[in-house]
C-alpha positions in Angstrom: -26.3 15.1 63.1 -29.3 17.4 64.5 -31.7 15.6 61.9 -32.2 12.5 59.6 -35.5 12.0 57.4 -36.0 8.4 56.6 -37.8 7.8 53.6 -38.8 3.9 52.3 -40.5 2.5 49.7 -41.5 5.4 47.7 -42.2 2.5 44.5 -42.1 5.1 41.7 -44.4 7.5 43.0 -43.5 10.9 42.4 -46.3 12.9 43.6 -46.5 11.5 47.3 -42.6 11.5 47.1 -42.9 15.6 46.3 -45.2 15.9 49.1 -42.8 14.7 51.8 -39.8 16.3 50.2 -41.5 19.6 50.3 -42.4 18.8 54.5 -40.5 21.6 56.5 -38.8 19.1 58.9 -37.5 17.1 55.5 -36.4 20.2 53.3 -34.3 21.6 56.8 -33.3 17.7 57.7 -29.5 17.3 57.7 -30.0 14.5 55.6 -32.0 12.1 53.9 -32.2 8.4 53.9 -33.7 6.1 51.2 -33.9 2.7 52.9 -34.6 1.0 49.8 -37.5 0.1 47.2 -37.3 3.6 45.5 -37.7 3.0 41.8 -39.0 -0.1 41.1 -42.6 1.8 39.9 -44.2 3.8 37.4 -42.4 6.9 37.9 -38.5 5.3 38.3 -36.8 8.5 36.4 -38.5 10.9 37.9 -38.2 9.4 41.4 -34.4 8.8 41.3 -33.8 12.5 40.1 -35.6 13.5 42.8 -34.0 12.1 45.6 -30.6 12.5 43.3 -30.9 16.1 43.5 -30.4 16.3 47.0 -26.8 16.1 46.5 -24.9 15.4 49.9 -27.9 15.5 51.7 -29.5 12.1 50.5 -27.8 8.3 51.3 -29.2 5.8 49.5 -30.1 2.2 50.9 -30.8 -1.0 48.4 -33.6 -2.5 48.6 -34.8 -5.8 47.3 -36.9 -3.9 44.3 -33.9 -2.4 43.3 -31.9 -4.8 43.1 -34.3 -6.8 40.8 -33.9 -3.2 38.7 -30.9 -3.6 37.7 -31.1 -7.2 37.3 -33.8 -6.5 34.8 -36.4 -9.4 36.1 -39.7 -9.1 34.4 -41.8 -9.7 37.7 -43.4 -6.8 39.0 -42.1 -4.5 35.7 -38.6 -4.6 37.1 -37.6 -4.4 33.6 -39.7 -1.7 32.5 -38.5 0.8 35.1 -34.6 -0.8 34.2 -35.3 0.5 30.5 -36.5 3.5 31.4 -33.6 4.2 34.1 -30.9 3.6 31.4 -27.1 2.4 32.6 -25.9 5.7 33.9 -28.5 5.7 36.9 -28.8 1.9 36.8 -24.9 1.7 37.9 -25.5 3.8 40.6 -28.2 2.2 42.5 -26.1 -1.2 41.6 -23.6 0.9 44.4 -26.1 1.7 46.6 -25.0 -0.3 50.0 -27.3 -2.7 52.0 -27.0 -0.6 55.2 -26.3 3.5 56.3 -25.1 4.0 59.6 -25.4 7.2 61.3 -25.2 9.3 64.7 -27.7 11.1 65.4 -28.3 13.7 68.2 -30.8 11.8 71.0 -31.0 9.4 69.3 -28.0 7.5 69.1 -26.2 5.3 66.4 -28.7 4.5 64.3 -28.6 1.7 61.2 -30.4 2.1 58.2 -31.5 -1.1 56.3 -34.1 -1.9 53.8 -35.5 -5.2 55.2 -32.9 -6.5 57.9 -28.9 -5.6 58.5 -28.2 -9.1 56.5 -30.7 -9.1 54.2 -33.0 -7.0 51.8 -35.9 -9.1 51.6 -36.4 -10.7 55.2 -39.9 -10.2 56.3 -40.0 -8.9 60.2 -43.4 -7.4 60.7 -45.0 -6.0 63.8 -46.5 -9.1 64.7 -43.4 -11.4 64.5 -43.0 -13.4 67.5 -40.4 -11.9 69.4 -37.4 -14.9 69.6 -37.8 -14.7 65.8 -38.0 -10.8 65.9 -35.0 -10.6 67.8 -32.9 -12.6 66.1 -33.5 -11.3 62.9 -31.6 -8.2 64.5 -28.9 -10.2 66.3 -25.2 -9.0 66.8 -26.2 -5.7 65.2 -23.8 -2.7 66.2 -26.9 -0.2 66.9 -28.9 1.5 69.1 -31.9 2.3 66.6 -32.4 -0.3 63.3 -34.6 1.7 60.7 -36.0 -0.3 58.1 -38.7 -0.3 55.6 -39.8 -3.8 53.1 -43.2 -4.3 54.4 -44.6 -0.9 54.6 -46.1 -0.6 57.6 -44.8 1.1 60.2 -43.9 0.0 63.9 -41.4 0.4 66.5 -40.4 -3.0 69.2 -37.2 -4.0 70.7 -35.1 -6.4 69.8 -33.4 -7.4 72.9 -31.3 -4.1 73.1 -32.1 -2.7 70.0 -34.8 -0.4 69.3 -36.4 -1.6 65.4 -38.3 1.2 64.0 -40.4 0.5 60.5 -40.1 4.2 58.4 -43.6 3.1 56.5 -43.7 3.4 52.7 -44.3 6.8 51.2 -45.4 5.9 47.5 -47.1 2.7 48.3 -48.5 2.2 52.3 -50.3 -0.4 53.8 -51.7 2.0 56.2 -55.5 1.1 56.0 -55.3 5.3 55.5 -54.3 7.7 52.6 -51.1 9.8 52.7 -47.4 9.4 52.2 -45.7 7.8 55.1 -41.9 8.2 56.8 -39.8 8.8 59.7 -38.1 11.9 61.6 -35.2 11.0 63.4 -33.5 13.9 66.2 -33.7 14.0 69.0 -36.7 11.5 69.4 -38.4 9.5 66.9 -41.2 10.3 65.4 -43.6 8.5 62.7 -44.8 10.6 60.4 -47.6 11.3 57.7 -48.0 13.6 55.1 -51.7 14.5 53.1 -51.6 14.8 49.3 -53.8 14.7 46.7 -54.2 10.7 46.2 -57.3 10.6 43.5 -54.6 13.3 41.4 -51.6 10.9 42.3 -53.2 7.9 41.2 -54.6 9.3 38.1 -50.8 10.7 37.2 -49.2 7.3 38.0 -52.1 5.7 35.7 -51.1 7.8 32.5 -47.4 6.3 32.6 -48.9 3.0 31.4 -46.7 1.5 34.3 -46.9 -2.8 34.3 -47.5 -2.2 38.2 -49.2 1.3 37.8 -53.0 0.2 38.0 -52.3 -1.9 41.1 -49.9 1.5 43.2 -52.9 3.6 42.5 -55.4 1.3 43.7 -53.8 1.0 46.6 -53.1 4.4 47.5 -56.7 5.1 46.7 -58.3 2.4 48.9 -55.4 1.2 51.2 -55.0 -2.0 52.8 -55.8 -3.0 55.9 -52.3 -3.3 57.7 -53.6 -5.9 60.2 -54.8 -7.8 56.8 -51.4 -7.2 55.6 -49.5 -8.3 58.4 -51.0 -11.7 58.9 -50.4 -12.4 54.9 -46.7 -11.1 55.5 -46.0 -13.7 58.7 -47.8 -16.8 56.7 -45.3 -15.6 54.1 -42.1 -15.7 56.3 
């Protein structure tokens, strides 16, 4: 493939995911990648039709959110969004596979994960020391690992591999507004796209979302990613 645009974490927000659907390099991409955490959120429907109407241009990864969808746990309104999903789309994302492989052109063979290859809700951050870093990503058949979970993005070698964090577009820990995901082909690129974050947060506010007050706050005045990052390691 020419093109692959990775998308993570989108949480349920529909507006920032619109806004990097509608990016030339994404609506002309060869494909689409969700690595996982895509409908756990106040906008789960909307979200998953989105992505679902890409038709054979989307793969979808699972990611630890998800899974607690469809397992229907209370914490963090998994439930809510599983009610609201209903058991048609909830059996799908049950399907969706820890891991995507693809090829793509300059790039090589490239792995998508949510989290790590073994795992959807290891914690690798950019600040992981790098024995640990590296063999969180041991034995994997890859050139590129592209993963998400923690979203924040980075890029750092493990041993031979090259890890690249996509970011999160509907929920970043940036310590800056926008919608944040990857361009894979023939190099790779981080990327961010604007939108309209005050309107975003005010639409995700009106869904009465368990978790929608907190997504809007934090698209509105984002973390600090270095703040972030030490919480995540003291969490590992």
């Amino acid at each position: 493939m020419n093109r692959v645009a990775v998308v993570s974490d989108v949480h349920g927000n529909l507006p920032a995911l619109e806004a990097v659907l509608a990016e030339p390099d994404v609506a002309s991409a060869d494909l689409v990648v969700s690595a996982g955490d895509a409908v756990a959120g106040p906008m789960p429907v909307e979200c998953f039709d989105a992505l679902a109407a890409l038709g054979e241009r989307i793969r979808f990864v699972r990611g630890n959110a998800d899974r607690e969808v469809v397992a229907r746990n209370p914490e963090h309104g998994c439930d809510w969004a599983a009610d609201r999903l209903g058991e048609g789309r909830l059996a799908q994302i049950a399907e969706w596979p820890l891991t995507v492989p693809v090829e793509i052109d300059g790039v090589g063979r490239v792995l998508v994960c949510h989290a790590v290859p073994s795992d959807d809700n290891e914690i690798v951050t950019r600040i992981t020391p790098d024995a640990e870093f590296t063999e969180a990503f041991a034995g994997v058949d890859a050139d590129v690992v592209v993963c998400g979970h923690t979203h924040i993005q980075f890029d750092r070698p493990a041993g031979p591999v090259r890890v690249v964090n996509a970011g999160s577009v509907g929920s970043p820990y940036e310590g800056t507004r926008g919608a944040f995901w990857l361009l894979l082909g023939p190099g790779v690129e981080h990327r961010r796209t604007d939108y309209d974050v005050e309107a975003a947060a005010a639409t995700l506010r009106e869904t009465e979302g368990p978790t929608a007050d907190q997504v809007a706050g934090w698209l509105v005045d984002p973390p600090d990613p270095d703040e972030i990052s030490a919480f995540f390691e003291r969490a590992r």
